[in-house]
C-alpha positions as CSV (number, residue, x, y, z in Angstrom):
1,X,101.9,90.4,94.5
2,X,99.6,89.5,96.5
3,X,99.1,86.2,95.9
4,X,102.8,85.6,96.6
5,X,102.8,87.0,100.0
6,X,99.9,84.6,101.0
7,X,102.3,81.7,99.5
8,X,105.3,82.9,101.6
9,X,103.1,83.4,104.9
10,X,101.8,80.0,104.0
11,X,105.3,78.6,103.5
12,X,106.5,80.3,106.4
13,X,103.9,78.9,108.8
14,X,105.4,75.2,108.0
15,X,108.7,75.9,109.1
16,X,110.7,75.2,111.6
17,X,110.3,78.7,112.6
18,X,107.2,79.2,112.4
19,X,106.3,79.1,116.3
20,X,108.8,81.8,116.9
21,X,107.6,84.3,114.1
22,X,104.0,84.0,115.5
23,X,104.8,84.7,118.7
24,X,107.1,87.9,118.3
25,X,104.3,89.0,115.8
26,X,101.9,88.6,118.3
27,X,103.8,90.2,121.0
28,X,104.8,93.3,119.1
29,X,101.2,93.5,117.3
30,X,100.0,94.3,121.1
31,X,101.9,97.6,121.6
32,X,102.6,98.7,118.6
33,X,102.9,96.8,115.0
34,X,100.4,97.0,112.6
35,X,99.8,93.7,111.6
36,X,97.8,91.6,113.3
37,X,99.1,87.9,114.4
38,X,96.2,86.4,112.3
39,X,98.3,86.4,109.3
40,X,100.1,84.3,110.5
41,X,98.2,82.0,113.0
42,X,95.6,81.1,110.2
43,X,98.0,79.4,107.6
44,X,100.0,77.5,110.1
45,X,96.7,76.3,111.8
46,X,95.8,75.4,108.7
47,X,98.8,73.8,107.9
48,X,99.1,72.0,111.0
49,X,95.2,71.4,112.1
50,X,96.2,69.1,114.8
51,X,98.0,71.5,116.6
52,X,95.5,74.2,116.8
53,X,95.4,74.4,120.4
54,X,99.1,74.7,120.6
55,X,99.1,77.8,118.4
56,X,96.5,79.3,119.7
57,X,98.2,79.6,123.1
58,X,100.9,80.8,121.8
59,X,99.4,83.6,120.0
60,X,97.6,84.5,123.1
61,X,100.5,84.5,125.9
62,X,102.6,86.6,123.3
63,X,99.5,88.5,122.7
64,X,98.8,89.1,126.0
65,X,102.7,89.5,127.4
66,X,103.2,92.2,124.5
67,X,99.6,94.0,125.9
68,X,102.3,94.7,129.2
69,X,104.7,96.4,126.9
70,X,101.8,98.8,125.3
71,X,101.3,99.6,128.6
72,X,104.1,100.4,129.5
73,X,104.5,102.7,127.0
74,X,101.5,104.6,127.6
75,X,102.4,104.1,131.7
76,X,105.9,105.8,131.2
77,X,105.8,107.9,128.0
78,X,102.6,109.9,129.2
79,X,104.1,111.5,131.8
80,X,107.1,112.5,130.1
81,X,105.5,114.0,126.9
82,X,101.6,114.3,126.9
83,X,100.6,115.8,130.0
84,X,102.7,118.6,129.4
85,X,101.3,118.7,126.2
86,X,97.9,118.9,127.2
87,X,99.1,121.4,130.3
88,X,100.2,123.8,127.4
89,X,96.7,124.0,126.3
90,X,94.7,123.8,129.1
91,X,93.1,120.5,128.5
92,X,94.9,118.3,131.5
93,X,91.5,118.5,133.5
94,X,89.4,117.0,130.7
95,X,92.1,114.3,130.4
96,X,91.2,113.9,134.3
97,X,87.5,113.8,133.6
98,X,88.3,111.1,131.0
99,X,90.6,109.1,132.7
100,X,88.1,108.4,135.4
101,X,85.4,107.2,133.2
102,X,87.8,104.9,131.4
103,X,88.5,103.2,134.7
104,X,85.2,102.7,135.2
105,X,84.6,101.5,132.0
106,X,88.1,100.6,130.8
107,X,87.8,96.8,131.2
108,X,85.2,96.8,128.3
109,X,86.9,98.5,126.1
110,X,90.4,96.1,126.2
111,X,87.7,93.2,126.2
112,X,85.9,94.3,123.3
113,X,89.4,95.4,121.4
114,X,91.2,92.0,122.2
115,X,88.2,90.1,120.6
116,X,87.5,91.7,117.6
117,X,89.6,93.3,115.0
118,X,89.6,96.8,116.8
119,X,93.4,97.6,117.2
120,X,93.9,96.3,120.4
121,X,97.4,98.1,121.0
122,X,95.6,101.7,120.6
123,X,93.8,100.3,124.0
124,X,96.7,99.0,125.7
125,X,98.3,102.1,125.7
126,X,95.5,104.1,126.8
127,X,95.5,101.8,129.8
128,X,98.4,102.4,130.5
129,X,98.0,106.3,130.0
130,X,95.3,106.8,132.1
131,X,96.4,103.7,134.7
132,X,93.5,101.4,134.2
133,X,94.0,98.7,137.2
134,X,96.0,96.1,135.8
135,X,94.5,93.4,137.6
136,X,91.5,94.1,135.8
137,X,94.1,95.1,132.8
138,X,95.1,91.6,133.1
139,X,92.3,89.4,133.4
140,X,90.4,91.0,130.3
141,X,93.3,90.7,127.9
142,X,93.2,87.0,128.9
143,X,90.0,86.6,128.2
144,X,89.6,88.6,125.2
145,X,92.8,87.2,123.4
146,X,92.2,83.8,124.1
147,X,88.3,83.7,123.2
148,X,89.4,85.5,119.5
149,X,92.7,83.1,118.8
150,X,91.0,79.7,119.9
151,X,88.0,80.5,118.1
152,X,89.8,81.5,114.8
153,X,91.9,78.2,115.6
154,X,89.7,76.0,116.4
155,X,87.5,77.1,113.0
156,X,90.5,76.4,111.5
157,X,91.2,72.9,112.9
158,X,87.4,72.3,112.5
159,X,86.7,73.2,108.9
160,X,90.5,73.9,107.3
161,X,90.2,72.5,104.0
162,X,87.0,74.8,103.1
163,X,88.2,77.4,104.9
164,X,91.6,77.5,103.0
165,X,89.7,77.1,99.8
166,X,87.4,79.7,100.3
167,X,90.3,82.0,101.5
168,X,92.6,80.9,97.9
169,X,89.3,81.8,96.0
170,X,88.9,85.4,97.5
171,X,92.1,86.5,98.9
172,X,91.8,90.0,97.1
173,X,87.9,90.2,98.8
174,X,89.3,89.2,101.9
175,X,92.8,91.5,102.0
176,X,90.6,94.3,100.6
177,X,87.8,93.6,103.8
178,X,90.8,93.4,106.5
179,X,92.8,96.6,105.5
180,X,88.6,98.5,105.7
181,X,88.7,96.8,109.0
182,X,91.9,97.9,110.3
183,X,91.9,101.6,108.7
184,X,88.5,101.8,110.2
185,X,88.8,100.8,113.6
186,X,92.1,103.3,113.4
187,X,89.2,106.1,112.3
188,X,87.1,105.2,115.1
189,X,89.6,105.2,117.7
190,X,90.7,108.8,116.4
191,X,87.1,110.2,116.5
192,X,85.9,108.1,119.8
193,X,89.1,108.9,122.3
C-alpha cells in the first residue's frame, strides 16, 4: 500500500496540477492539516530538478500565507472558547504569565518549528492565541520556511537521482522515521505548552 501511494504522489507531482496541489497542501498544512507539504515537494523536485527554485517558493509563500490563517484561528477562536475555559478553572492568570514569556521568546519557537519537522501549525496558533507581534510573526515564518523548503529542494536538485534511489530502497524506514517524527513532535508540544 504503501508503495502505491509513493507512485501516485510521484505521479501526481508531474502533472499538470501538480503546482496547485503543493501549494493548497502547503497552505492548509500551516494551520491545520496533518501532512506536511514535503510529500509532495520532494517527488515533483525530483521529477522536475530544474525547477527546484520554482517549487520551493511556492511551498514557502503558501506555507507562510497559510501560517496567517493558523493565526487567525488561535487570534479569533481563543477568545471565544478558551479563556472562558481557563476562567472556569482559575488558570487565566497562568495563561497571562505564559503569554508574556512567549512574546519574549515566541519568535524562536515559530523559527525553530518552520525549520524542522516540529508541527509548525501547533505554533502558529499559539501565536495567534497569545498575540505574538506579527511583524516578528512574519519575518520568522519567512525565514524558517524558506531556509527548510530550499534546502530540501535544492538537495533534491543537487543529488536527485541518489536521493530518489535511496528513498525507493527504504521507503518503509523512512515512512516509519517521519510518522516517529510527527507523533513525537505532537508529544512534545502536548508536554512543553
Amino acid at each position: 500500500m504503501l508503495r502505491k501511494l509513493y507512485d501516485w504522489v510521484m505521479s501526481l507531482s508531474a502533472t499538470r496540477h501538480a503546482e496547485r496541489a503543493l501549494a493548497a497542501i502547503s497552505f492548509i498544512e500551516s494551520s491545520f492539516f496533518p501532512i506536511p507539504p514535503d510529500a509532495l515537494l520532494i517527488p515533483m523536485v525530483i521529477a522536475k530538478r530544474d525547477k527546484w527554485i520554482r517549487i520551493a517558493s511556492i511551498c514557502t509563500v503558501s506555507s507562510v500565507l497559510g501560517a496567517f490563517l493558523g493565526y487567525a484561528i488561535g487570534y479569533f477562536f481563543f477568545d471565544l472558547i478558551g479563556r472562558p475555559i481557563l476562567e472556569i478553572y482559575g488558570k487565566a492568570d497562568s495563561f497571562a504569565e505564559l503569554t508574556t514569556r512567549y512574546n519574549e521568546w515566541g519568535g524562536w519557537a515559530v523559527l525553530f518549528a518552520a525549520i524542522t519537522p516540529f508541527p509548525y501549525k501547533v505554533l502558529t496558533i499559539f501565536s495567534g492565541v497569545t498575540g505574538l507581534n506579527i511583524v516578528v510573526f512574519t519575518l520568522v515564518s519567512i525565514v524558517g520556511r524558506a531556509a527548510r523548503f530550499f534546502l530540501v529542494a535544492w538537495l533534491l536538485q543537487r543529488y536527485g537521482a541518489p536521493i530518489q534511489s535511496f528513498i525507493e530502497r527504504r521507503l518503509g524506514l523512512l515512512f516509519t522515521l517521519f510518522m516517529v517524527i510527527l507523533i513525537g513532535g505532537f508529544l512534545s508540544i502536548r508536554y512543553l505548552i
